[in-house]
KOLPA-750619 format. One record per atom (N, C-alpha, C): residue in three letters; z, x negated, y negated. Coordinates in steps of 0.02 Angstrom, whole numbers, padded with zeros to 5 digits, always signed. Layout:
ALAZXY ...
This chain:
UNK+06032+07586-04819 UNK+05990+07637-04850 UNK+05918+07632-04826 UNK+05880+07580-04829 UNK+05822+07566-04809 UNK+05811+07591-04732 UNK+05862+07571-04697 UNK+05848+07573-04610 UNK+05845+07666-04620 UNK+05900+07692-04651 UNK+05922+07773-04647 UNK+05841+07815-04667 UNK+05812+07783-04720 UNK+05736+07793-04728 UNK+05692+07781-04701 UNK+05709+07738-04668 UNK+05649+07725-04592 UNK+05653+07746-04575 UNK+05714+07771-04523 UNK+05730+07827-04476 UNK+05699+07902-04494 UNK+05721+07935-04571 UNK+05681+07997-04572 UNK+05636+08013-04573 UNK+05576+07953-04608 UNK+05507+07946-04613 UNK+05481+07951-04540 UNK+05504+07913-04505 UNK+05489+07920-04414 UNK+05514+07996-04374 UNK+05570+08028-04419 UNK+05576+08080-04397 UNK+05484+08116-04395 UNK+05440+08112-04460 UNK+05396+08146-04459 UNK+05334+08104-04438 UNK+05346+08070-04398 UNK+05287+08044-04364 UNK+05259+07996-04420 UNK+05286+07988-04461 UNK+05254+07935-04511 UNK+05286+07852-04520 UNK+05242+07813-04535 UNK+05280+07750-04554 UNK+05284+07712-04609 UNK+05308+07672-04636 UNK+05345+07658-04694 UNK+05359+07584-04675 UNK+05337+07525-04742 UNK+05342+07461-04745 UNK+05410+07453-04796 UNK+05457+07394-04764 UNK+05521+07375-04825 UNK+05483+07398-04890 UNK+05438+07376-04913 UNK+05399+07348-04981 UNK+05400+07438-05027 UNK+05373+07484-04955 UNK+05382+07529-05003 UNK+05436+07576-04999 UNK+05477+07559-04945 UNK+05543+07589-04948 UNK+05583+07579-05001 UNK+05578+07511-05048 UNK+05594+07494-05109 UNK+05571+07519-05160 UNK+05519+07547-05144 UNK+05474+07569-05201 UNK+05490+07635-05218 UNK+05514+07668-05150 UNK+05512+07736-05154 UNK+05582+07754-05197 UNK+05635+07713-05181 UNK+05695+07725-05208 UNK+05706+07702-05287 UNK+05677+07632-05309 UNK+05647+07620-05368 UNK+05626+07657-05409 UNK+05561+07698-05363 UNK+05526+07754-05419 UNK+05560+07807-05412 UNK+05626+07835-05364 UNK+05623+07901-05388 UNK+05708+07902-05454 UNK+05727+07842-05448 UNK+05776+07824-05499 UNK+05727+07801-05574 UNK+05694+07762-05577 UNK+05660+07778-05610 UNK+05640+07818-05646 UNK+05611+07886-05639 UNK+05592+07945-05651 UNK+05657+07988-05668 UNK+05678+07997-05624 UNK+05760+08021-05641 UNK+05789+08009-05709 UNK+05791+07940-05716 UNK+05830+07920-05786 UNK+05788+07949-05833 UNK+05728+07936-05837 UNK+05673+07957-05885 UNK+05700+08030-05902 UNK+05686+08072-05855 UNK+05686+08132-05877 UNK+05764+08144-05909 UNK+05805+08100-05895 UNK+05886+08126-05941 UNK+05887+08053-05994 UNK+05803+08033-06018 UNK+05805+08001-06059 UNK+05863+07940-06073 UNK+05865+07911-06012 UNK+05932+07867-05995 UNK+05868+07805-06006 UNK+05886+07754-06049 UNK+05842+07703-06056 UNK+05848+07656-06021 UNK+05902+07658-05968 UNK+05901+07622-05893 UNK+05854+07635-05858 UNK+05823+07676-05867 UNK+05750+07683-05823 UNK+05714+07643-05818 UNK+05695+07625-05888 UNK+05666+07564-05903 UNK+05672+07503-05837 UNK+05714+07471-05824 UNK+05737+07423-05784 UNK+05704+07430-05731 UNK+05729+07489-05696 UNK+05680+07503-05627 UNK+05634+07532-05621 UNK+05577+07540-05678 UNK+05518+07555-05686 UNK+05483+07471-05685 UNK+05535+07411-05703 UNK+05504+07362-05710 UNK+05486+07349-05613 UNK+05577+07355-05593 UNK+05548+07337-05524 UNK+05520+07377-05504 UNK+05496+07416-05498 UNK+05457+07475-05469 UNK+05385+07451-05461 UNK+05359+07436-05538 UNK+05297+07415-05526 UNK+05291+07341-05515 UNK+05337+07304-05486 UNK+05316+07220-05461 UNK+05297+07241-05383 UNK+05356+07284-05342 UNK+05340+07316-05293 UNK+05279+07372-05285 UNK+05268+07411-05308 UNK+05193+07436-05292 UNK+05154+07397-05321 UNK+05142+07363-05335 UNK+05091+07297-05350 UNK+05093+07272-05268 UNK+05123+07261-05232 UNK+05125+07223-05165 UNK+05090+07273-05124 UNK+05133+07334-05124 UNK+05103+07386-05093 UNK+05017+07419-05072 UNK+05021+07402-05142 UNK+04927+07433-05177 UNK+04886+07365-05144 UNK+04901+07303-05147 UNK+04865+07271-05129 UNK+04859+07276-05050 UNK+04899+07292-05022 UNK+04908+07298-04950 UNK+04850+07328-04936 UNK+04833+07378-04973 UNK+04798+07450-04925 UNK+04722+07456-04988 UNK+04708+07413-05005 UNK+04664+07394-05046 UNK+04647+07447-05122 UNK+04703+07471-05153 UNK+04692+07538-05188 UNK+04719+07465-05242 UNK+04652+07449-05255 UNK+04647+07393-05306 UNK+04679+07403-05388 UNK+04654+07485-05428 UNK+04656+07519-05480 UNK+04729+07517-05475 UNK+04751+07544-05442 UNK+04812+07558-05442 UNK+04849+07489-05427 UNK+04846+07446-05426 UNK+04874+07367-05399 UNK+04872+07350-05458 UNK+04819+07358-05514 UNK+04816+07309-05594 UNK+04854+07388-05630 UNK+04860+07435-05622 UNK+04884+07490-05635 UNK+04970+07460-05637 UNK+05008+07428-05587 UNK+05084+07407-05597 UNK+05074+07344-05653 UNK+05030+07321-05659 UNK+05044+07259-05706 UNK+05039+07306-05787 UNK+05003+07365-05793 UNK+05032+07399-05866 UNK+05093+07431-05853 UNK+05105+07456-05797 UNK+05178+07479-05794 UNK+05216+07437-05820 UNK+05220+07367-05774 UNK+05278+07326-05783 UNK+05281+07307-05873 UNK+05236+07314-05925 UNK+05214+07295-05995 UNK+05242+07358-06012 UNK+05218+07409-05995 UNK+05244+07477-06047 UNK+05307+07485-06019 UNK+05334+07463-05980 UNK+05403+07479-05961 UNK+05477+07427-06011 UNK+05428+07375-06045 UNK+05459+07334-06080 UNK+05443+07358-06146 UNK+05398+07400-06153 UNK+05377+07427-06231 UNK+05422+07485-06220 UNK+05424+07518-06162 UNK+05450+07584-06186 UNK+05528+07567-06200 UNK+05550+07536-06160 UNK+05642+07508-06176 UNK+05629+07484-06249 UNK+05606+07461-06279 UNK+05615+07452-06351 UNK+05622+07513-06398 UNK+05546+07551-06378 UNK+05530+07612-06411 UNK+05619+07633-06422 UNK+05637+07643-06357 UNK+05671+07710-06345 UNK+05758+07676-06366 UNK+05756+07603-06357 UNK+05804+07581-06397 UNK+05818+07555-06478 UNK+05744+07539-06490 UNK+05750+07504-06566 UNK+05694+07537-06613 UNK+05665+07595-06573 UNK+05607+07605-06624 UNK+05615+07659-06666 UNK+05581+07692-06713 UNK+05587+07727-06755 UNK+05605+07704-06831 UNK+05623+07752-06855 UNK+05607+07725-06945 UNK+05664+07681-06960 UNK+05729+07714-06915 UNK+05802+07662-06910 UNK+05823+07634-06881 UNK+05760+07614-06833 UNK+05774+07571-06756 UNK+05844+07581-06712 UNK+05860+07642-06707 UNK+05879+07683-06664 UNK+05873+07713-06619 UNK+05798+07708-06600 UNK+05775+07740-06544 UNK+05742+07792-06584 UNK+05694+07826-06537 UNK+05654+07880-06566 UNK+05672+07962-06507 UNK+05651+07997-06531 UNK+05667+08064-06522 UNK+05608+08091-06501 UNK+05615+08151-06449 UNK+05551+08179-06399 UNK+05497+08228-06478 UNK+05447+08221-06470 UNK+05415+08258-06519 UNK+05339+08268-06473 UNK+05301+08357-06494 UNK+05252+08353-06478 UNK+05193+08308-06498 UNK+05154+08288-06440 UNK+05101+08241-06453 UNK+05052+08270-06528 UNK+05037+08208-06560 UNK+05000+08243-06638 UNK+04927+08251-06604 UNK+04911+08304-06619 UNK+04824+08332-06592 UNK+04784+08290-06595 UNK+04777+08254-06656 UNK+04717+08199-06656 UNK+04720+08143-06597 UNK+04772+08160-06546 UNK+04785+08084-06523 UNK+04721+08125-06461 UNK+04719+08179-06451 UNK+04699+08219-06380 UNK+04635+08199-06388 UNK+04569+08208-06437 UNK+04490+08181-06428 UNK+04496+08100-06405 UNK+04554+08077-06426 UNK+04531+07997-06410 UNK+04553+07993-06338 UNK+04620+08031-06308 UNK+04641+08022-06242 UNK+04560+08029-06208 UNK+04546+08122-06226 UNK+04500+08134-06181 UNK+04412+08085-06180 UNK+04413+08056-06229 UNK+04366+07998-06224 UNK+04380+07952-06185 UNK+04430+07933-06187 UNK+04470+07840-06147 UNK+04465+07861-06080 UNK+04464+07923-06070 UNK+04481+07940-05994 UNK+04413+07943-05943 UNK+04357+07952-05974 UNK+04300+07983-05960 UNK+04259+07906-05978 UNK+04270+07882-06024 UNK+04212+07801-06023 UNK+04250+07786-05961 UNK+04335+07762-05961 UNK+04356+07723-05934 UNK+04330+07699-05842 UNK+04355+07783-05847 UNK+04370+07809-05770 UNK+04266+07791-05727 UNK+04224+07821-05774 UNK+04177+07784-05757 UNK+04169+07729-05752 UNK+04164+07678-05806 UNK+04150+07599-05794 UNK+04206+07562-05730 UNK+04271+07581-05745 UNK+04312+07568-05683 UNK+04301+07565-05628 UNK+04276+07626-05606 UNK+04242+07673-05529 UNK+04186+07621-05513 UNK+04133+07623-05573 UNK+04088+07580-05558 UNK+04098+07514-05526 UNK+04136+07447-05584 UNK+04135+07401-05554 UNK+04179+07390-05509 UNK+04232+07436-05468 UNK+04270+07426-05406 UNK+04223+07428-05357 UNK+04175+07501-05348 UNK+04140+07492-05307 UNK+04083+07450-05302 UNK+04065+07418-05360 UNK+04007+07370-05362 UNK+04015+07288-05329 UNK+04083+07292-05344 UNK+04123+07210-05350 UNK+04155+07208-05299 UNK+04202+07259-05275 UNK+04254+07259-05246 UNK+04243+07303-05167 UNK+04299+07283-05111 UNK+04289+07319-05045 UNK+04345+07392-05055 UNK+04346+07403-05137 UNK+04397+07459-05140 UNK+04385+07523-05109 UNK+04451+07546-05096 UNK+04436+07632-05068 UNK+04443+07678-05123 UNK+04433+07757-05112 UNK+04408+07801-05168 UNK+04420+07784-05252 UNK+04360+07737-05271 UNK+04348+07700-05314 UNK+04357+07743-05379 UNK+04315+07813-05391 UNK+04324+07852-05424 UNK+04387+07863-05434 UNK+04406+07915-05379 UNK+04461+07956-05381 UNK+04528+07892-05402 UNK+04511+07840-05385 UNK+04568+07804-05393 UNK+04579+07808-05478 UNK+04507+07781-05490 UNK+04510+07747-05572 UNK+04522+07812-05591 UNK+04507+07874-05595 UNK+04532+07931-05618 UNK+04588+07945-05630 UNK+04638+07924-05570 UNK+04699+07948-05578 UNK+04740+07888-05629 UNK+04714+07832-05619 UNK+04727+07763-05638 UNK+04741+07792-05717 UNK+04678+07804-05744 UNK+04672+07802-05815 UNK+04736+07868-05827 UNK+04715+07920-05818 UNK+04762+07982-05828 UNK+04838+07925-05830 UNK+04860+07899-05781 UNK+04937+07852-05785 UNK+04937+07810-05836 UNK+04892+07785-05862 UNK+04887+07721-05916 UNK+04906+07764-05978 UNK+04878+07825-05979 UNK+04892+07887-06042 UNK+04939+07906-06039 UNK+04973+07942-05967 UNK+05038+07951-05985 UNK+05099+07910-05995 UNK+05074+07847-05963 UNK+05123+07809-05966 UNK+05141+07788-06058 UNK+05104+07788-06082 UNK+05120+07758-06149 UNK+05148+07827-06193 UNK+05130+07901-06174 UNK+05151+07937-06199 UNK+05205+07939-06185 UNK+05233+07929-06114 UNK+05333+07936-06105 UNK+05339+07883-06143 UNK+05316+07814-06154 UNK+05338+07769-06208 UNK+05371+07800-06273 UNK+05310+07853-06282 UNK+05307+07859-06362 UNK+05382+07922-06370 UNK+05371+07939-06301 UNK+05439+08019-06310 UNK+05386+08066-06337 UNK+05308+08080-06291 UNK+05281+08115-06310 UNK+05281+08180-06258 UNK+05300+08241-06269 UNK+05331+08291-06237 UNK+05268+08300-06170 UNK+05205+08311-06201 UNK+05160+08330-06144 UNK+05131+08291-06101 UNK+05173+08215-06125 UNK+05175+08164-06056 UNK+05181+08201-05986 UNK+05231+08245-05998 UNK+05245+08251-05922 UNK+05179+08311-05890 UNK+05166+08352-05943 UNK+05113+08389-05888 UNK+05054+08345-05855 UNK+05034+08294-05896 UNK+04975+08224-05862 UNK+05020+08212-05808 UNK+05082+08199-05827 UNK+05096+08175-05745 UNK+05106+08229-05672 UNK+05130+08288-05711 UNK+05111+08347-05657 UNK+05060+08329-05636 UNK+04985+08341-05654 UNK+04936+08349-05635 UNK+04919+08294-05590 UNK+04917+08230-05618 UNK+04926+08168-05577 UNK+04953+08150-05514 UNK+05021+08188-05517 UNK+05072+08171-05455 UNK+05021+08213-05407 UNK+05021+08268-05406 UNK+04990+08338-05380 UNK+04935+08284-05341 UNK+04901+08255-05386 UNK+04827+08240-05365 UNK+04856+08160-05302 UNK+04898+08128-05333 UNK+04910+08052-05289 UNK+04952+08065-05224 UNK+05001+08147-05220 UNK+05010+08168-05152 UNK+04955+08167-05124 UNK+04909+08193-05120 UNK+04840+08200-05077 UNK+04821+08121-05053 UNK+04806+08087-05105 UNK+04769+08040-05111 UNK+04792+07982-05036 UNK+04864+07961-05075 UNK+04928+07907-05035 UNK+04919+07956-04959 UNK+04927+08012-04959 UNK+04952+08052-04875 UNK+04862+08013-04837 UNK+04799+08022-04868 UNK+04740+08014-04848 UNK+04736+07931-04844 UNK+04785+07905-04864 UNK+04786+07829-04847 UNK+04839+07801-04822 UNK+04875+07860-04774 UNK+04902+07845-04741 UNK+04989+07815-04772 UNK+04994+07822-04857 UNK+05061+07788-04887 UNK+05119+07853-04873 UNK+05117+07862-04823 UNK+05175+07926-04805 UNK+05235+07942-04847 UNK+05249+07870-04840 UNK+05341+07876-04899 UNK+05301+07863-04977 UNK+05258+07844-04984 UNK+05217+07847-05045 UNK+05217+07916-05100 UNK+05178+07961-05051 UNK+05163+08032-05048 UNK+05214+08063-05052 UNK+05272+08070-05015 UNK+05320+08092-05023 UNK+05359+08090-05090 UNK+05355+08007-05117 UNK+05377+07989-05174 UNK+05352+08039-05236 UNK+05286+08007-05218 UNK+05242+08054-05298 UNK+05267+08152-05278 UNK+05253+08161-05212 UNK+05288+08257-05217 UNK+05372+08256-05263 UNK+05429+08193-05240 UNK+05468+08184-05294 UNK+05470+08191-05356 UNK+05409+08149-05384 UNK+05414+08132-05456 UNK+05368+08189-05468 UNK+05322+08242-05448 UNK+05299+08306-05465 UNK+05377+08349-05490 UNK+05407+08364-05441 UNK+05459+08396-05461 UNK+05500+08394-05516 UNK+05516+08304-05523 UNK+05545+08278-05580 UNK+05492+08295-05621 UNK+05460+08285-05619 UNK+05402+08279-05684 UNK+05401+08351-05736 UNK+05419+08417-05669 UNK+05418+08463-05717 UNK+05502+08490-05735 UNK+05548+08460-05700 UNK+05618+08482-05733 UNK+05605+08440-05798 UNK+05581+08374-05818 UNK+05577+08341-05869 UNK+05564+08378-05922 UNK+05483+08395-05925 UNK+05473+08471-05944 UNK+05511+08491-05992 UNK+05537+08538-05947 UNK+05592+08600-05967 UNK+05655+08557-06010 UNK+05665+08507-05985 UNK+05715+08485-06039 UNK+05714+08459-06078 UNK+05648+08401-06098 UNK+05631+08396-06141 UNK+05605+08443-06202 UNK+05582+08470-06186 UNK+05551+08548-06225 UNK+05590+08574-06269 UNK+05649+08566-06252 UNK+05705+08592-06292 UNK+05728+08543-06339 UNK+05704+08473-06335 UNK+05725+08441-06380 UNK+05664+08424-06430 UNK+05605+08454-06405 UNK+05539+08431-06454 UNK+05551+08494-06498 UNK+05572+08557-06461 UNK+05581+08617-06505 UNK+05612+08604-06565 UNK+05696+08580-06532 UNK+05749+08579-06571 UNK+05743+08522-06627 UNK+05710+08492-06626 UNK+05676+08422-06666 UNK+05637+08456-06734 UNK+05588+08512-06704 UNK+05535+08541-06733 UNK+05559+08594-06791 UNK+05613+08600-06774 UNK+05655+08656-06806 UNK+05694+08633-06861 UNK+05724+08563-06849 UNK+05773+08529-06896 UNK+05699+08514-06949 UNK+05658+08472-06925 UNK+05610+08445-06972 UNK+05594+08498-07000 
């Protein structure tokens, strides 16, 4: 499988390390399960982010390198969530995000993403320091919202993916980029099918 992914990535003039050829297949199973709410996801969201942890450090996109070490943590919170949590530790059910949670997102995002930006570029030989910690923080938010089975997780990650195609292609992570245009796609069939169960949730309650 790996070699068969080398080969097509080279079809387009691009190249591709084992490290993230693993990554790429990791994350797009990963994502996959998520969106059919299969709590096996969990698992290879863990390896996913031990491997882009290797990756990120490679190519100095630092934010995103301490960015897999909350993955690999919320990926062990969210397998609980989604197996033992709720009022009957049964797992919990997709529901829209409660409003009050949105002034504190949009605060966390805006100190964060500043002080972040700052001391990468102050401290560190990181590349697009901003834009990184930007996208960084936006993932730290959604990530705990797919924890929570919070429905408008996935449009943060629309927006996100959208933005880390650009980013990975400008640093050259070819099968990277490709990945995140993946998990854009997934991100919005998730969407649509989830939707129907925050509805159908909304309706019983």
């Amino acid at each position: 499988m790996i070699n068969w992914l080398n080969k097509l990535v080279s079809l387009g003039g691009f190249t591709a390390t084992p490290l993230e050829i693993l990554g790429f297949l990791t994350g797009a199973i990963y994502v996959y399960l998520n969106t059919r709410q299969n709590v096996l996801g969990w698992f290879f969201g863990i390896i996913n982010a031990v491997l882009y942890a290797a990756v990120f450090w490679q190519v100095r996109l630092y934010a995103d390198m301490g960015l897999q070490g909350y993955y690999f943590l919320t990926s062990i919170y969210g397998w609980w969530m989604w197996k033992f949590g709720g009022k009957n530790h049964d797992g919990i059910e997709v529901t829209f995000t409660p409003k009050h949670l949105y002034p504190i997102f949009g605060a966390l995002f805006v100190i964060i993403t500043l002080l972040w930006g700052f001391l990468l570029g102050r401290f560190t030989n990181a590349s697009l320091t901003y834009a990184d910690s930007a996208l960084t923080v936006a993932s730290l938010i959604g990530q705990w919202m797919l924890a929570r089975k919070y429905l408008e997780n996935w449009i943060l990650w629309i927006i996100a993916d959208a933005c880390y195609v650009v980013m990975y292609f400008y640093k050259s992570l070819h099968l990277t980029a490709i990945l995140y245009a993946v998990f854009l796609i997934l991100a919005m069939i998730g969407y649509v099918q989830w939707r129907r169960d925050a509805v159908r949730g909304s309706e019983v309650a």
